[in-house]
Backbone as XML, in Angstrom:
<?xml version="1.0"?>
<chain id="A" units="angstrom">
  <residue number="1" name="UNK">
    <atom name="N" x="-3.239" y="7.064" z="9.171"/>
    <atom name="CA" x="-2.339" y="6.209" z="9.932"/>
    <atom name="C" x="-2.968" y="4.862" z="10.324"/>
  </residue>
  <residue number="2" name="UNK">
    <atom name="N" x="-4.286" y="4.982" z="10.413"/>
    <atom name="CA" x="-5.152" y="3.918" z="10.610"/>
    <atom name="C" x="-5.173" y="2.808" z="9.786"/>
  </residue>
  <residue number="3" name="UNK">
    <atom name="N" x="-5.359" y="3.098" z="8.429"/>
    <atom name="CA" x="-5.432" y="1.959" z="7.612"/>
    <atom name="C" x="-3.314" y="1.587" z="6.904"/>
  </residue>
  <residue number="4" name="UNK">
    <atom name="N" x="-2.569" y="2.766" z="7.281"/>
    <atom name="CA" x="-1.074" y="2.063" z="7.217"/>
    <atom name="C" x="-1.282" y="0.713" z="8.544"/>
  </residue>
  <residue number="5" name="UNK">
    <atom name="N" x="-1.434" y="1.358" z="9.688"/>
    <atom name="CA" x="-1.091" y="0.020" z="10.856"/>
    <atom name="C" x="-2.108" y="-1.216" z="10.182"/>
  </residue>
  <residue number="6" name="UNK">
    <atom name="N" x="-3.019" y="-1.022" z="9.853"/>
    <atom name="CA" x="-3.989" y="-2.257" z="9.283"/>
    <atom name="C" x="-3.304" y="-3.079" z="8.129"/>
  </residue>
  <residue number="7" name="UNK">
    <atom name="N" x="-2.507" y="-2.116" z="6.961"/>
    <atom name="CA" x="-1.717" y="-2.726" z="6.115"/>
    <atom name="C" x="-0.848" y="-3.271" z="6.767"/>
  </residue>
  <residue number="8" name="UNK">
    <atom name="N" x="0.196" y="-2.837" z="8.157"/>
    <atom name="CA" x="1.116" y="-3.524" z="8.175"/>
    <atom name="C" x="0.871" y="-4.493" z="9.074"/>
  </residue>
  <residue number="9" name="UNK">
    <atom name="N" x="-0.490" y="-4.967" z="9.638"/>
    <atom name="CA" x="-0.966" y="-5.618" z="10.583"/>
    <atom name="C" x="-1.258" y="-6.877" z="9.907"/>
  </residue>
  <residue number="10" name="UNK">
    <atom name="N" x="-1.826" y="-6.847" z="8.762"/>
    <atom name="CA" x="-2.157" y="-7.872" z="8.088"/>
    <atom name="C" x="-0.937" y="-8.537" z="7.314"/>
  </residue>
  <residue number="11" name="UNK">
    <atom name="N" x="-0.505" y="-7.679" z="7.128"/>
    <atom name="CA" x="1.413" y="-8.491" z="6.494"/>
    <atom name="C" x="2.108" y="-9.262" z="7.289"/>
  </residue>
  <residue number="12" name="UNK">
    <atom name="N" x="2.313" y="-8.720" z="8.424"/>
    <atom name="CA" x="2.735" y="-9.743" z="9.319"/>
    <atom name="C" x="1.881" y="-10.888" z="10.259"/>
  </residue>
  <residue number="13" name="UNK">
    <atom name="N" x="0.733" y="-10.708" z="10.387"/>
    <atom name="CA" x="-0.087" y="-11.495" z="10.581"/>
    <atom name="C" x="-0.030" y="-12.897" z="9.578"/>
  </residue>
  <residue number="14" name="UNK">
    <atom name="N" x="0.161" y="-12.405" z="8.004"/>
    <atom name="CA" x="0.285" y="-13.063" z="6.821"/>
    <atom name="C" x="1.573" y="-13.567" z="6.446"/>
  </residue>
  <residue number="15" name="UNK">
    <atom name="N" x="2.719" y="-13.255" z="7.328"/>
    <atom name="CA" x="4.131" y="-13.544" z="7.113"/>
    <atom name="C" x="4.809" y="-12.703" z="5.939"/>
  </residue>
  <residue number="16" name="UNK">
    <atom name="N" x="3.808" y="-11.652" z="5.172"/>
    <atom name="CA" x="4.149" y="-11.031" z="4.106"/>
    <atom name="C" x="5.397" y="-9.635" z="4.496"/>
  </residue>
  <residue number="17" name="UNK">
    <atom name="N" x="6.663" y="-9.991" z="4.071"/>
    <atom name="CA" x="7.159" y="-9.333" z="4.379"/>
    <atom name="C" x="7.001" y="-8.043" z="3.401"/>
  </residue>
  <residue number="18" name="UNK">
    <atom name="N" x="7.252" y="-6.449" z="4.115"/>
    <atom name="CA" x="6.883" y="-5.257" z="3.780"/>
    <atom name="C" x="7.796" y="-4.424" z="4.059"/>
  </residue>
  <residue number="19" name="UNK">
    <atom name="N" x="7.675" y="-2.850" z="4.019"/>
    <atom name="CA" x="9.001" y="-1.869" z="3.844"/>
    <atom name="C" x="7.668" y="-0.501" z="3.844"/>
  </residue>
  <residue number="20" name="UNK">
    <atom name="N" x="8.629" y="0.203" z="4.574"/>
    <atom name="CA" x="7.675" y="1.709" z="4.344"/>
    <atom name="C" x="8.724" y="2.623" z="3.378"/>
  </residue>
  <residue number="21" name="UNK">
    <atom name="N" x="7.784" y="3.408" z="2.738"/>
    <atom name="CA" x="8.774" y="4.043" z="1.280"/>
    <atom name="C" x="8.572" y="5.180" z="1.795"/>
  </residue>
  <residue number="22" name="UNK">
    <atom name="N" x="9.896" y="6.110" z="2.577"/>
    <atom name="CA" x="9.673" y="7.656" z="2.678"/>
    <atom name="C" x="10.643" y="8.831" z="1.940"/>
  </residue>
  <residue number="23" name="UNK">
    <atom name="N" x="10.092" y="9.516" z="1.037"/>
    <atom name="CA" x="10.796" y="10.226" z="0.359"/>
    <atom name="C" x="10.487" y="11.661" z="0.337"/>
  </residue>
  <residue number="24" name="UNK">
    <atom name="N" x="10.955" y="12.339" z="-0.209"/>
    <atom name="CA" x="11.325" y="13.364" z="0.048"/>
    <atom name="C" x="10.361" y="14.428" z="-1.336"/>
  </residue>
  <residue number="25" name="UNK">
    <atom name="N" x="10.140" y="13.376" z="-1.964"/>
    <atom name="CA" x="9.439" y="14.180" z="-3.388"/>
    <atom name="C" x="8.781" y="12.867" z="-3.889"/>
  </residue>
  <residue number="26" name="UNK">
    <atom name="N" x="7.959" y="13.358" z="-5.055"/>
    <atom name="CA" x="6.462" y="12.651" z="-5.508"/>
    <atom name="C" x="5.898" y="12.284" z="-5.093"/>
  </residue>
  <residue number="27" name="UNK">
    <atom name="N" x="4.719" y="11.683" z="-5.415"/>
    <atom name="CA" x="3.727" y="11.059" z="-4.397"/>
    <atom name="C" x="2.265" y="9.941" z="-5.816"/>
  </residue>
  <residue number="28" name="UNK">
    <atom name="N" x="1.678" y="9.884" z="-5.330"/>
    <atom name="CA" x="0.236" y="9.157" z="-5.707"/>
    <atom name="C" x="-1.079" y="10.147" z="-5.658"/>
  </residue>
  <residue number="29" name="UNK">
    <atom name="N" x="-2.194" y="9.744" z="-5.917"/>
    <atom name="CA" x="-3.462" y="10.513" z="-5.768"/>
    <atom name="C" x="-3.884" y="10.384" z="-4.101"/>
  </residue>
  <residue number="30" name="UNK">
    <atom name="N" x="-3.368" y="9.205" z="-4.036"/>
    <atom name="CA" x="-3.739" y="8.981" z="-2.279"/>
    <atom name="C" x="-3.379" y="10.059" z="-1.279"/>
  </residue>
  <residue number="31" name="UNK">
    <atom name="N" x="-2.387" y="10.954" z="-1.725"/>
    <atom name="CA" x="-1.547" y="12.313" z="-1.130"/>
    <atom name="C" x="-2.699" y="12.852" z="-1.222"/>
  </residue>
  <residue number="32" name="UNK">
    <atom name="N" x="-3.699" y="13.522" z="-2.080"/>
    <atom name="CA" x="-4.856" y="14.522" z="-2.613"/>
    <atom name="C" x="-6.307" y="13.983" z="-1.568"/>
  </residue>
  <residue number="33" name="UNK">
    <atom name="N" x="-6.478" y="12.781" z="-2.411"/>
    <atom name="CA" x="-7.083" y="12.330" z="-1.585"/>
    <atom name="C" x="-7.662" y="12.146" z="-0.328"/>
  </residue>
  <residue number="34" name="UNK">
    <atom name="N" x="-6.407" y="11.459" z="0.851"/>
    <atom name="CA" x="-6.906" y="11.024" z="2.026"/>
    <atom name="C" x="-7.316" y="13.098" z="2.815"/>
  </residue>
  <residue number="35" name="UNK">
    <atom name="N" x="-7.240" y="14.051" z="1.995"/>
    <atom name="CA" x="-7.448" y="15.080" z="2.322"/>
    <atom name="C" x="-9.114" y="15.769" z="1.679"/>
  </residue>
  <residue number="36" name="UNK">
    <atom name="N" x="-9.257" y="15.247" z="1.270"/>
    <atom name="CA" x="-10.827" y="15.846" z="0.724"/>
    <atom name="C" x="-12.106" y="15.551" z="2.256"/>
  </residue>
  <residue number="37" name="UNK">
    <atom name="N" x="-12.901" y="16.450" z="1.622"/>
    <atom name="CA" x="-14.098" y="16.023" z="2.760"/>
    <atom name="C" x="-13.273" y="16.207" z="4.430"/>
  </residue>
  <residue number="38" name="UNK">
    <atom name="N" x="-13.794" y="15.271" z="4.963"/>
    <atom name="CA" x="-13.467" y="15.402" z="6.597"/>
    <atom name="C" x="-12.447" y="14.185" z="6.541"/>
  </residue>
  <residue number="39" name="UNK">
    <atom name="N" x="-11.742" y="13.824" z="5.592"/>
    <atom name="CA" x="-10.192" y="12.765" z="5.451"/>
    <atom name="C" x="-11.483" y="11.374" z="4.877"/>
  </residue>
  <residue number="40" name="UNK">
    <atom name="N" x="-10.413" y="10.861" z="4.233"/>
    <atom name="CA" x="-10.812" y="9.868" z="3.404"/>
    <atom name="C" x="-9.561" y="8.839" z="3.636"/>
  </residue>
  <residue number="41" name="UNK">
    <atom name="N" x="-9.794" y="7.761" z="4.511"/>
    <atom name="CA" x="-8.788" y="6.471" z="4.720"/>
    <atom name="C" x="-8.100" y="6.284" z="2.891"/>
  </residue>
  <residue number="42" name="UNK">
    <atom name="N" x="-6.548" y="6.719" z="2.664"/>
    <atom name="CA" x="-6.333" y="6.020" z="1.782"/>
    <atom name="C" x="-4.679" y="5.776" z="1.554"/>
  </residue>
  <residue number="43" name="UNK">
    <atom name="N" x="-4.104" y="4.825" z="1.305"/>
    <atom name="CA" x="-2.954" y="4.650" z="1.369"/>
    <atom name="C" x="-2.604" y="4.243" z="-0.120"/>
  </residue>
  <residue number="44" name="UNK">
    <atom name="N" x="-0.957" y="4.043" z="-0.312"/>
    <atom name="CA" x="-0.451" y="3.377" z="-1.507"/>
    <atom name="C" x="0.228" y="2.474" z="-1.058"/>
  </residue>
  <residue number="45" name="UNK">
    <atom name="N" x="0.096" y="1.204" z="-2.005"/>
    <atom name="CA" x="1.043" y="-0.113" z="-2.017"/>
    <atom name="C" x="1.557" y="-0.093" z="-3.499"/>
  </residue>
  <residue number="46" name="UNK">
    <atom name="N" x="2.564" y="-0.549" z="-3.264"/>
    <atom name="CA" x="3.763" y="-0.056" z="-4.071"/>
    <atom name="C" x="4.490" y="-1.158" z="-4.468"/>
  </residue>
  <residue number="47" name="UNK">
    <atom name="N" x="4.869" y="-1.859" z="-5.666"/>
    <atom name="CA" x="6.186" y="-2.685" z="-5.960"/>
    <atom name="C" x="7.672" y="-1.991" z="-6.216"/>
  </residue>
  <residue number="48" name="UNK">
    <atom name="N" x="8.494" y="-1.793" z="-5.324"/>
    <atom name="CA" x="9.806" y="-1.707" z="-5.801"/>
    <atom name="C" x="9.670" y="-1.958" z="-7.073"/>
  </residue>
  <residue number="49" name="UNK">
    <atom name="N" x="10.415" y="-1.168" z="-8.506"/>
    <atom name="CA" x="10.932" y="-1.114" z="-9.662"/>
    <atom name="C" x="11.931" y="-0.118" z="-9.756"/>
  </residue>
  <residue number="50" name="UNK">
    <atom name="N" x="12.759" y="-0.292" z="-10.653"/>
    <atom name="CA" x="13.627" y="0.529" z="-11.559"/>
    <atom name="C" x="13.003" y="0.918" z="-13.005"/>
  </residue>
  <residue number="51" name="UNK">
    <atom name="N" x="13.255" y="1.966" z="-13.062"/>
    <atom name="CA" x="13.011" y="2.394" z="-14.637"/>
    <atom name="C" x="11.606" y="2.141" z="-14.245"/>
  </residue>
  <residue number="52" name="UNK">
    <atom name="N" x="11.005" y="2.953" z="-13.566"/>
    <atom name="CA" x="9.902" y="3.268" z="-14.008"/>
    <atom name="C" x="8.944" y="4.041" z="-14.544"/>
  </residue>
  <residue number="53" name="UNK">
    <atom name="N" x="9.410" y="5.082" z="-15.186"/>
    <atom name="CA" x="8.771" y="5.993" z="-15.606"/>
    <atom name="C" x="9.205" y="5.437" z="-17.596"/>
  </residue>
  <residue number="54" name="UNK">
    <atom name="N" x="10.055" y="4.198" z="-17.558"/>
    <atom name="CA" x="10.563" y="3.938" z="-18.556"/>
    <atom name="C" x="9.665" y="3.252" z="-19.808"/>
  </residue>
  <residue number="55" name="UNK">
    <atom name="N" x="10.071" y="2.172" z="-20.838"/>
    <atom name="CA" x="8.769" y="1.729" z="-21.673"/>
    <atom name="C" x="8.664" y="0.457" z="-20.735"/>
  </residue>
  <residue number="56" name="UNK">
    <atom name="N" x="9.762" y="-0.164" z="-20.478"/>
    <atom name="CA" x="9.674" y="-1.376" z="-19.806"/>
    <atom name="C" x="10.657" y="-1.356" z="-17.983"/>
  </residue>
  <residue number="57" name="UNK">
    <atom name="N" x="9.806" y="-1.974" z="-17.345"/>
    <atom name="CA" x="10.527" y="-1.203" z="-15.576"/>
    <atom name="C" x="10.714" y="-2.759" z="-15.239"/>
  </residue>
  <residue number="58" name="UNK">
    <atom name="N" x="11.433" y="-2.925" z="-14.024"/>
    <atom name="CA" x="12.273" y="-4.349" z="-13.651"/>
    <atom name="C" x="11.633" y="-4.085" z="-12.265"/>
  </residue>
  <residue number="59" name="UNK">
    <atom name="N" x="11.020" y="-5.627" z="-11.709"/>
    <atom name="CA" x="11.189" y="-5.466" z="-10.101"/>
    <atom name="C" x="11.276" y="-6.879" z="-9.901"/>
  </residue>
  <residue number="60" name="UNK">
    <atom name="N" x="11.733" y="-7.298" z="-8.486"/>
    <atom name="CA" x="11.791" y="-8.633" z="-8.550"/>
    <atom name="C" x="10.145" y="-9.346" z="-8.322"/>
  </residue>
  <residue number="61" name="UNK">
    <atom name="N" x="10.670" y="-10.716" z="-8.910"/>
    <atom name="CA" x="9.172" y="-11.410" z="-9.121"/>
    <atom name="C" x="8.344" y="-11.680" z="-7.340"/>
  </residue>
  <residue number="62" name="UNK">
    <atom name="N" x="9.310" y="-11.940" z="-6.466"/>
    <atom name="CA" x="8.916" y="-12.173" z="-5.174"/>
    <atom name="C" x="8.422" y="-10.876" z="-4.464"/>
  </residue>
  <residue number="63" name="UNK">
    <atom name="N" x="8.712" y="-9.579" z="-4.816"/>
    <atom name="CA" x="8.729" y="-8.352" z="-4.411"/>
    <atom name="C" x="6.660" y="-8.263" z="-5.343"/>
  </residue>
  <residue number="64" name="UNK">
    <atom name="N" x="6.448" y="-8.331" z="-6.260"/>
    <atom name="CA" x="5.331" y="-8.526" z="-7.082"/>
    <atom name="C" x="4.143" y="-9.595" z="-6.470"/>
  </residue>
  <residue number="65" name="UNK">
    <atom name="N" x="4.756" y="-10.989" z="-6.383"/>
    <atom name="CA" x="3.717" y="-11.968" z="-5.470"/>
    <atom name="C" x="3.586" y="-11.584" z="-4.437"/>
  </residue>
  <residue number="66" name="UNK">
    <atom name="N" x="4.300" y="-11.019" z="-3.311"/>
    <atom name="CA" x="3.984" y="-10.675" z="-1.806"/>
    <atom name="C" x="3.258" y="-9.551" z="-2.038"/>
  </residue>
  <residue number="67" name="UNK">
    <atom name="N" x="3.102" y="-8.342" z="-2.787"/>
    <atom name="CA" x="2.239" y="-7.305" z="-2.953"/>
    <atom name="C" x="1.143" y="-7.991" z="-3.450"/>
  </residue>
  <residue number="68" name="UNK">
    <atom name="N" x="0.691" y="-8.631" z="-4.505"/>
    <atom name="CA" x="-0.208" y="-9.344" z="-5.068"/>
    <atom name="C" x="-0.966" y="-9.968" z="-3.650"/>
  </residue>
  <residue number="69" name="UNK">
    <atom name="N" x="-0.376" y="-10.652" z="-2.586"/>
    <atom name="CA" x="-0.711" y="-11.401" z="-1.465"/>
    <atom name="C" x="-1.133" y="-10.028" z="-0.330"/>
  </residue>
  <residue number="70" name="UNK">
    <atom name="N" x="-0.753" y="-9.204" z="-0.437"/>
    <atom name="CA" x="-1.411" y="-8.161" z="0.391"/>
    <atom name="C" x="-2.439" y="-7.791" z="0.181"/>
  </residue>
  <residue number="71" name="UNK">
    <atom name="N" x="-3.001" y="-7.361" z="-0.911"/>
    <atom name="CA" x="-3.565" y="-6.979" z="-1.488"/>
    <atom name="C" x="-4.710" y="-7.623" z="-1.491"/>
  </residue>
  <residue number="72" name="UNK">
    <atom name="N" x="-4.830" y="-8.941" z="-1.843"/>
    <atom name="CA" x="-5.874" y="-10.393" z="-1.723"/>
    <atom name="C" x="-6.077" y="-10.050" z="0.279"/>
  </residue>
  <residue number="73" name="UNK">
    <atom name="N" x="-5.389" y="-10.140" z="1.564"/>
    <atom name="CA" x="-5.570" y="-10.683" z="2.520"/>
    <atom name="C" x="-5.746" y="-9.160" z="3.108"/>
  </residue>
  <residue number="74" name="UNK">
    <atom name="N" x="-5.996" y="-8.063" z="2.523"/>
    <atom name="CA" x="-6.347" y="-6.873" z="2.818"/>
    <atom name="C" x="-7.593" y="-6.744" z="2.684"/>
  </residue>
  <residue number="75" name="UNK">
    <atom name="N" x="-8.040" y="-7.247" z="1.183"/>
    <atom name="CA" x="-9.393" y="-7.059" z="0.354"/>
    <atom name="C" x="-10.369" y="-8.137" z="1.445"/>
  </residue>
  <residue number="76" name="UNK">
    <atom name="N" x="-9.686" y="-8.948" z="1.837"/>
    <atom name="CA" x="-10.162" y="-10.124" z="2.436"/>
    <atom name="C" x="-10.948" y="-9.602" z="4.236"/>
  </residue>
  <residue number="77" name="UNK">
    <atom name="N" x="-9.838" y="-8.717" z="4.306"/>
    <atom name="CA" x="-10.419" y="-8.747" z="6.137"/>
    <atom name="C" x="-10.830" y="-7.166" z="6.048"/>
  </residue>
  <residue number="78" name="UNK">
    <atom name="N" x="-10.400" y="-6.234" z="5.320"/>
    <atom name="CA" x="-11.029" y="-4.833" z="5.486"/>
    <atom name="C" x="-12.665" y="-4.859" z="5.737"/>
  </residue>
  <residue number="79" name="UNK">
    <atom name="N" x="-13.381" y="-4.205" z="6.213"/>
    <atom name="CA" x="-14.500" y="-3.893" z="6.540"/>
    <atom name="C" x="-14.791" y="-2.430" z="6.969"/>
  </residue>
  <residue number="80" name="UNK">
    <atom name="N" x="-16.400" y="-2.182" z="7.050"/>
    <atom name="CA" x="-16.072" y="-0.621" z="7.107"/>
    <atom name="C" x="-15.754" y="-0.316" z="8.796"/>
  </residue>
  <residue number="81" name="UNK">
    <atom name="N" x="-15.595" y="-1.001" z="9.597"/>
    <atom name="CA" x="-15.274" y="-0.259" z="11.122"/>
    <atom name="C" x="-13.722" y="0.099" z="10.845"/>
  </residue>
  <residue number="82" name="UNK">
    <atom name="N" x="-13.049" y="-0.819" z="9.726"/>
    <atom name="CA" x="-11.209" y="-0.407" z="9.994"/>
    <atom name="C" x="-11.484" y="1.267" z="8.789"/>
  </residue>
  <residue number="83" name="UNK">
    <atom name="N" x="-12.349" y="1.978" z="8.630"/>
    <atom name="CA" x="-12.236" y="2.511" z="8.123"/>
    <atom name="C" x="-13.230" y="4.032" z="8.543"/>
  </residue>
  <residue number="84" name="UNK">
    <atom name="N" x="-14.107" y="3.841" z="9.235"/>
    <atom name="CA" x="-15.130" y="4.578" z="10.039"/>
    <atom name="C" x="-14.458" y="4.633" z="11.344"/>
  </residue>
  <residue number="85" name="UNK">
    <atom name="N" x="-13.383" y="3.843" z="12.120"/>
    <atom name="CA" x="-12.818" y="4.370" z="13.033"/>
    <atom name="C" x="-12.893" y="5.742" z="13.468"/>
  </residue>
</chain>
């Protein structure tokens, strides 16, 4: 939960607008993951698409640069205390 509020701390800090994805089925390795050992900080960032499991998937281009921009201003301020908490 620690490093979600940090993702969504830095988005709006960054004006990057964001969305939390809650569903009901599938998931990422980050599900497996943030459970090994004594928990392991790990989240997923995600682009909205269609057809994605397809040959070719659609998302919008602004939905792609603002993830791209998280991602950069995440890499940018993370350190290990937001994560050794």
């Amino acid at each position: 939960p620690r490093l979600v509020s940090f993702l969504a701390n830095v988005a709006t800090t960054n004006e990057i607008p964001y969305q939390f994805r809650r569903t009901a089925g599938g998931g990422t390795d980050a599900g497996a993951i943030h459970l090994s050992r004594s928990g392991v900080p790990a989240a997923g960032i995600s682009v909205a698409c269609r057809y994605i499991h397809a040959p070719a998937s659609i998302c919008s281009k602004s939905d792609l640069e603002n993830t791209s921009l998280l991602v950069q201003h995440t890499l940018q301020a993370i350190n290990p205390d937001i994560l050794n908490r």
